[in-house]
N, C-alpha and C positions, 0 to 999 in steps of 0.2 A: 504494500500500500504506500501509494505516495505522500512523504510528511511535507515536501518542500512549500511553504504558504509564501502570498503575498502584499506584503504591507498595504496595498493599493485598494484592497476589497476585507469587508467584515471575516475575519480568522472563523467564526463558530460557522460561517456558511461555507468555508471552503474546507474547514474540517469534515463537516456534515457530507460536501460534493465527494472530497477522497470515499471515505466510509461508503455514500452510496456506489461509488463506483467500483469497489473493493465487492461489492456484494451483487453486483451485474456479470463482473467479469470471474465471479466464481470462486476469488482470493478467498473471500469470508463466504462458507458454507449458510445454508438454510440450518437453523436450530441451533450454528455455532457461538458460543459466547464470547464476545467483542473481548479487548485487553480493558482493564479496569480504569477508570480515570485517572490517575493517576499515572498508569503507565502511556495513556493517550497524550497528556499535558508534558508528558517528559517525552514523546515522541513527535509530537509537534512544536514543542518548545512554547506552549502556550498555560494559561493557568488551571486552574481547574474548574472553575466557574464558565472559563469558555469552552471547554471539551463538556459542561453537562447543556449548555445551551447548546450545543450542537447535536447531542444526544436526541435534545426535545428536538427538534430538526426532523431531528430522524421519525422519533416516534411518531407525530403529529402525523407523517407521512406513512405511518403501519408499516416502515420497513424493519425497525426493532422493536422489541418488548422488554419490559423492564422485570425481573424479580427480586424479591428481598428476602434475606435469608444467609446461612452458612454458604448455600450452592448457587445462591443469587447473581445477579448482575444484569448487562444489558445483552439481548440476545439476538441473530439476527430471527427476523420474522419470516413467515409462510404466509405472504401475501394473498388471499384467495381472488377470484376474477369476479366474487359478487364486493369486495373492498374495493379493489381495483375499478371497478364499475361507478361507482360512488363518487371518487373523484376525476372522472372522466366526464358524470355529467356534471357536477362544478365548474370545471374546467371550460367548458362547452357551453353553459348555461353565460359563465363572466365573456368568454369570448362573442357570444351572440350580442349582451348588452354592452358591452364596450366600444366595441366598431359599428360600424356602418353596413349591415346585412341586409339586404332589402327581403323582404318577405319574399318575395318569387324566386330569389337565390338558397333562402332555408327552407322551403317546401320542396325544392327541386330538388338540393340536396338529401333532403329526408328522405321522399319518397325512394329516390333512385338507389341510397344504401338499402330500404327495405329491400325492394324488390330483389337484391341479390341474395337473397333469402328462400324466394319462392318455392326452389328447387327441393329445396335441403326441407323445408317444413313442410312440402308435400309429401313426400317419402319419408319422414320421420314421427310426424305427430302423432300421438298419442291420445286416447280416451279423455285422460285427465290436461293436457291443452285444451281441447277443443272444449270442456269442461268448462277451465279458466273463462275462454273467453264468450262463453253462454251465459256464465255469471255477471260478465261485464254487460252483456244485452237488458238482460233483464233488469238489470241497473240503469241502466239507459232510456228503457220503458215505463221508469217510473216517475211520472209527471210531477211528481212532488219534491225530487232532488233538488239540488241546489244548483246553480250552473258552475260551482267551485267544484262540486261533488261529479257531474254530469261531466268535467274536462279531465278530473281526474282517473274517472272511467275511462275516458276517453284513450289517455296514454296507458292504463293498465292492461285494456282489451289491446292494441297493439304492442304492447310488449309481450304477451302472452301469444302474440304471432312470433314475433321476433325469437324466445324461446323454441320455439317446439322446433327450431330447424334443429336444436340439441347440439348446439355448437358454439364451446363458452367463446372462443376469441373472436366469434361471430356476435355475439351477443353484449359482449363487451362492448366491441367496436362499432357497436349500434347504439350503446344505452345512448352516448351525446347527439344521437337524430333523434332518437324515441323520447328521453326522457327530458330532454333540454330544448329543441325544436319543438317538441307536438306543443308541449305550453304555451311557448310563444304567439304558436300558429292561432291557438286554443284561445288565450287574450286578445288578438288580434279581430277574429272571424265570430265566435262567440253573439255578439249583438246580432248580428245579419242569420245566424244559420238556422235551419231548421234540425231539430231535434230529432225529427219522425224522419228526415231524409237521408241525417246522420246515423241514424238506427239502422233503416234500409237497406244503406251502403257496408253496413258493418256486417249485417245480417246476409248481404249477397256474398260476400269475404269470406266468413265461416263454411256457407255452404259448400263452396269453391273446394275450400281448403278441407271437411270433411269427407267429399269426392274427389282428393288429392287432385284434382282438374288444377293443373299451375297456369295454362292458358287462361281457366277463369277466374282463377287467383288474380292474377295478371290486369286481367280488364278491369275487375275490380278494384284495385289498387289506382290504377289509370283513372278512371271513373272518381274515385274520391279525392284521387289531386285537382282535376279538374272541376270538383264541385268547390272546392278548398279556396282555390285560386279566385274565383270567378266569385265566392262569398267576399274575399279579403276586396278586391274590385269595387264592387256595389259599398263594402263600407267605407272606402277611401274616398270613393266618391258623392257617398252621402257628408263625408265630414267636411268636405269641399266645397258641399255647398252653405 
């Protein structure tokens, strides 16, 4: 692991950068426990107050865990892809509102990462998928939700697509369309949309995908971006006027 720092940038972040990188490329195993602070502060030449801020560095980011105890210490972590997941829609979520994404750009994108999905959760979905996302319908059918409730559903019924293709680095790399985009979309459209149309289209989706039919998967998906877009439209242009 490399201790060389430099004066130019905060020590506990470039502690933290070696460490993480030490545990990418394999140096520091999964479950192996880190040198103790003390011997970190005398390998980086730093105090020990800034080897435990960099520590938290770490944690904060579920690459390490802490124990206390005779057998304690800091250990590397066993990152899972639903952790992983988590901060990928953060990440997705601050990059939507920070820049300049136009809604046609993050619909397009959403959509198009689903769709690379079709394949895999036709031929793989299971009882309890298709399960999932009947739960979501029914939720959706019920005219007394709330539209926070009803958007909610909304991305839970599409991530319950997005799962059944049963492919975590798929699913991963979906949560920031699914779980970061659908809300936005969802705030955005929400005033204009209909409910029963969004039902509908969710309900031809299902069917699609119980008759593993990907072509009708397919249209279906098409079909909802296109009602999606064409909602955002009408409210852009109601607020226009």
């Amino acid at each position: 692991m490399k201790t060389n720092l430099t004066p130019k940038r905060e020590l506990s972040a470039q502690i933290a950068d070696r460490i993480r990188a030490a545990i990418i490329d394999g140096a520091l195993k999964v479950d192996s426990r880190l040198p103790s602070e003390a011997e970190l502060a005398e390998s980086f030449g730093v105090s020990r107050p800034t080897v435990r801020e960099a520590l938290k560095r770490l944690a904060a980011k579920n690459l390490i865990r802490t124990q206390r105890g005779a057998t304690g210490g800091a250990f590397v972590n066993r990152m899972t892809y639903r952790e992983a997941r988590d901060d990928q829609v953060t990440t997705s979520t601050l990059l939507l509102s920070m820049n300049d994404v136009s809604f046609e750009a993050a619909c397009e994108a959403r959509f198009a990462l689903e769709v690379s999905c079709i394949a895999l959760a036709c031929a793989r979905r299971e009882d309890e998928d298709l399960a999932a996302m009947e739960a979501e319908l029914v939720r959706q059918a019920d005219e007394t939700i709330t539209d926070e409730a009803f958007c909610a559903s909304d991305v839970a019924f599409h991530r319950a697509f997005v799962d059944a293709a049963k492919n975590p680095v798929l699913s991963y790399q979906l949560a920031g369309a699914v779980e970061a985009m659908q809300p936005l979309m969802n705030l955005i459209t929400y005033t204009g949309r209909s409910r029963a149309r969004i039902l509908r289209r969710h309900r031809r989706l299902l069917t699609a995908l119980t008759a593993r039919d990907t072509a009708a998967v397919h249209d279906a998906l098409d079909d909802l971006a296109a009602y999606t877009v064409k909602i955002a439209g009408e409210v852009e242009a109601a607020k226009a006027r």
